[in-house]
C-alpha positions, 0 to 999 in steps of 0.5 A: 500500500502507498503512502497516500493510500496508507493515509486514508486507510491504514489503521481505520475501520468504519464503525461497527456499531453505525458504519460511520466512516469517520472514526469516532470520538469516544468521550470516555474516560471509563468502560463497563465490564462484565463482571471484573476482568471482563471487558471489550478490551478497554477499561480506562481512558488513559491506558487505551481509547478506541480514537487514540487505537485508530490514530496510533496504529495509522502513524505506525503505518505511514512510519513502516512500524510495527508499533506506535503510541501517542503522547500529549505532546512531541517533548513528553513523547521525547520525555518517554525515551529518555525516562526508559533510561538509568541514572549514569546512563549516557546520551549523545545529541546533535549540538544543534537541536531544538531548544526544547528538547536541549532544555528538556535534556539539560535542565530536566533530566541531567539533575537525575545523573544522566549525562548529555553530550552534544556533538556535531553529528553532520561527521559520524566520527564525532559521534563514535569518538565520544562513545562510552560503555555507558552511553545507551542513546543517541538522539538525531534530528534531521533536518536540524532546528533550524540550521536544516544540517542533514545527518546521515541516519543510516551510517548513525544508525550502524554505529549505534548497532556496531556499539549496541545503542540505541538510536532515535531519530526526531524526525519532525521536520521531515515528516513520514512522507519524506522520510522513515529513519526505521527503514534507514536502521534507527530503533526509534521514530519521534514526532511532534505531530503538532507540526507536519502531520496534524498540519493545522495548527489546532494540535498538540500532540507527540508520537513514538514509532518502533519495531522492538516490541520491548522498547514498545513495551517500556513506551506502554507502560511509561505511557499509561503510569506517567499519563501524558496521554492525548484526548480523543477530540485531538486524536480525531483531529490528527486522524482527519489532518492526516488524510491530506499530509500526501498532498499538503507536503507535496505544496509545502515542497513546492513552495519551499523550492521556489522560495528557497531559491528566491532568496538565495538570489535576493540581493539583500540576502547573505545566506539560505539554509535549505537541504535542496541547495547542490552546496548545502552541506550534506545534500547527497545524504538529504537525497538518499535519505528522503524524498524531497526537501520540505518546507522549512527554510532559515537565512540571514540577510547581509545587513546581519543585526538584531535590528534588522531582523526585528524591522523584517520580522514586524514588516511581513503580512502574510506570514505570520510571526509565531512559533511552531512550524508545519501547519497549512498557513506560512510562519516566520519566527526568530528562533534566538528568541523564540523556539531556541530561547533556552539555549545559551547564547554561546551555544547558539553561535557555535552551531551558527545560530546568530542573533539575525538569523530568521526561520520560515515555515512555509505554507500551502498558499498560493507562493507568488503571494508569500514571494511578494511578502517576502520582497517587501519585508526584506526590501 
């Protein structure tokens, strides 16, 4: 079955009771049993709900695997893996990750005796070279938030095993349709389906993929005892966001391209961060990895001040100045500020993340609209 097709119908059965084709919302927080022990597979909302089933078995699918739980959000869906870990245990990121997730490893869980190292991953020796007996994860992002770096999942992906790690991949930028780090090795898929796969900006949601029944096991337990689950009003929304993921990436792509591309010939434009560009770094491994290029682009203009950037960012019309990212509608956000906030100024720039650099997530609209917003913004 093709991913368009797995969209619509993977995992999705018309109502028994009605035929509905919609899968419904099951409002419930309790079922009644029979007598005790005795149910229709259901007894508590937090432990499993027929919605949230639905849901998670289509993310499964578009992901290739075998297992899949949703969370209420995309960190407490990180959350989880890091809570399979030990107090000693040692994790390896990418030095340039999302702000949340860098606050979520430093100041959450480091205070629990798990040490986090960050290293540039776009060259897999970096990683080996800082490899111990103790360290038991190796957290990717790929395209990275939001200097769009491409790190190789497959070659990551045989160190871990090759060292017998485990490696997880966030894979929210990319979004399913274009690309499946379970297929490329890793033993972990991540989303924060807020962004791509709900895709209208009315959702907070995360997701865990796998094809190890015992680390499903551990997300199932941690899942149930810990709570951070996602109610069913948002599990029929996904479900619904997600019958049209196939086209709106395909949009979301297209539009990208253009856009990519008209900056990178902007005259009052120094540099544009996209992994579709023949001299980004790492573009042969963007090609082999996935299917095309998405939408997220960075740049930073040439007159590179604080000041400047603030003047772009309050002159735009149509995109609109928020966090967050994927949805149908095009964003522009200054991530120093924003979504990186949390990361110390230091660490910023040395992955290349400087004060003026700008962030867009484009949308599905008509692209000679965004264009014409962006030359008048930029100047």
């Amino acid at each position: 079955m093709k991913f368009g097709t797995k969209a619509l119908h993977a995992g999705i059965e018309p109502d028994p009771s009605t035929g509905a084709i919609m899968t419904p919302i099951f409002q419930t927080s309790t079922y009644v049993q029979e007598e005790p022990g005795v149910h229709k597979g259901y007894e508590y909302a937090r432990t499993k709900n027929p919605t949230r089933d639905a849901l998670e078995k289509n993310l499964a699918a578009l992901e290739n695997a075998q297992f899949g739980r949703c969370f209420g959000s995309g960190m407490s869906a990180t959350e989880t893996v890091i809570k399979t870990l030990n107090p000693g245990d040692e994790v390896i990121s990418t030095s340039d990750l999302y702000g949340g997730t860098y606050r979520l490893f430093t100041k959450v869980f480091a205070k629990y005796g798990i040490k986090f190292t960050f290293v540039d991953m776009r060259d897999v020796s970096n990683i080996e070279r800082v490899i111990t007996n103790k360290t038991k994860l190796i957290w990717v992002e790929t395209p990275t938030n939001p200097m769009m770096n491409i790190l190789d999942i497959r070659a990551i992906a045989d160190l871990g095993r090759k060292k017998n790690v485990m490696v997880a991949v966030d894979n929210t930028f990319a979004s399913p349709y274009l690309q499946n780090p379970l297929d490329l090795g890793a033993d972990i898929v991540m989303h924060s389906v807020t962004k791509y796969i709900a895709g209208h900006s009315d959702v907070v949601m995360g997701f865990l993929g796998t094809n190890d029944p015992v680390v499903d096991e551990r997300f199932a337990f941690i899942q149930n005892s810990s709570g951070a689950i996602p109610g069913p009003q948002d599990c029929f929304l996904v479900l619904r966001g997600i019958k049209t993921l196939h086209i709106r990436m395909q949009r979301h792509c297209e539009n990208g391209e253009r856009i990519a591309n008209y900056l990178k010939n902007h005259h009052k434009v120094e540099k544009v961060f996209w992994p579709g560009f023949e001299d980004h770094p790492n573009h042969e491994v963007a090609k082999s990895q996935m299917r095309g290029f998405g939408g997220m682009i960075s740049f930073i203009q040439k007159e590179d001040t604080i000041e400047q950037a603030n003047k772009t960012l309050r002159t735009f019309k149509i995109f609109s100045l928020a966090e967050s990212l994927g949805g149908v509608e095009s964003l522009v956000g200054h991530p120093a500020s924003m979504t990186h906030a949390s990361v110390p100024r230091e660490q910023r720039l040395s992955v290349g993340l400087t004060d003026s650099l700008i962030r867009l997530s484009v949308g599905i609209e008509d692209v000679d609209d965004l264009i014409a917003d962006l030359e008048q913004a930029i100047g």
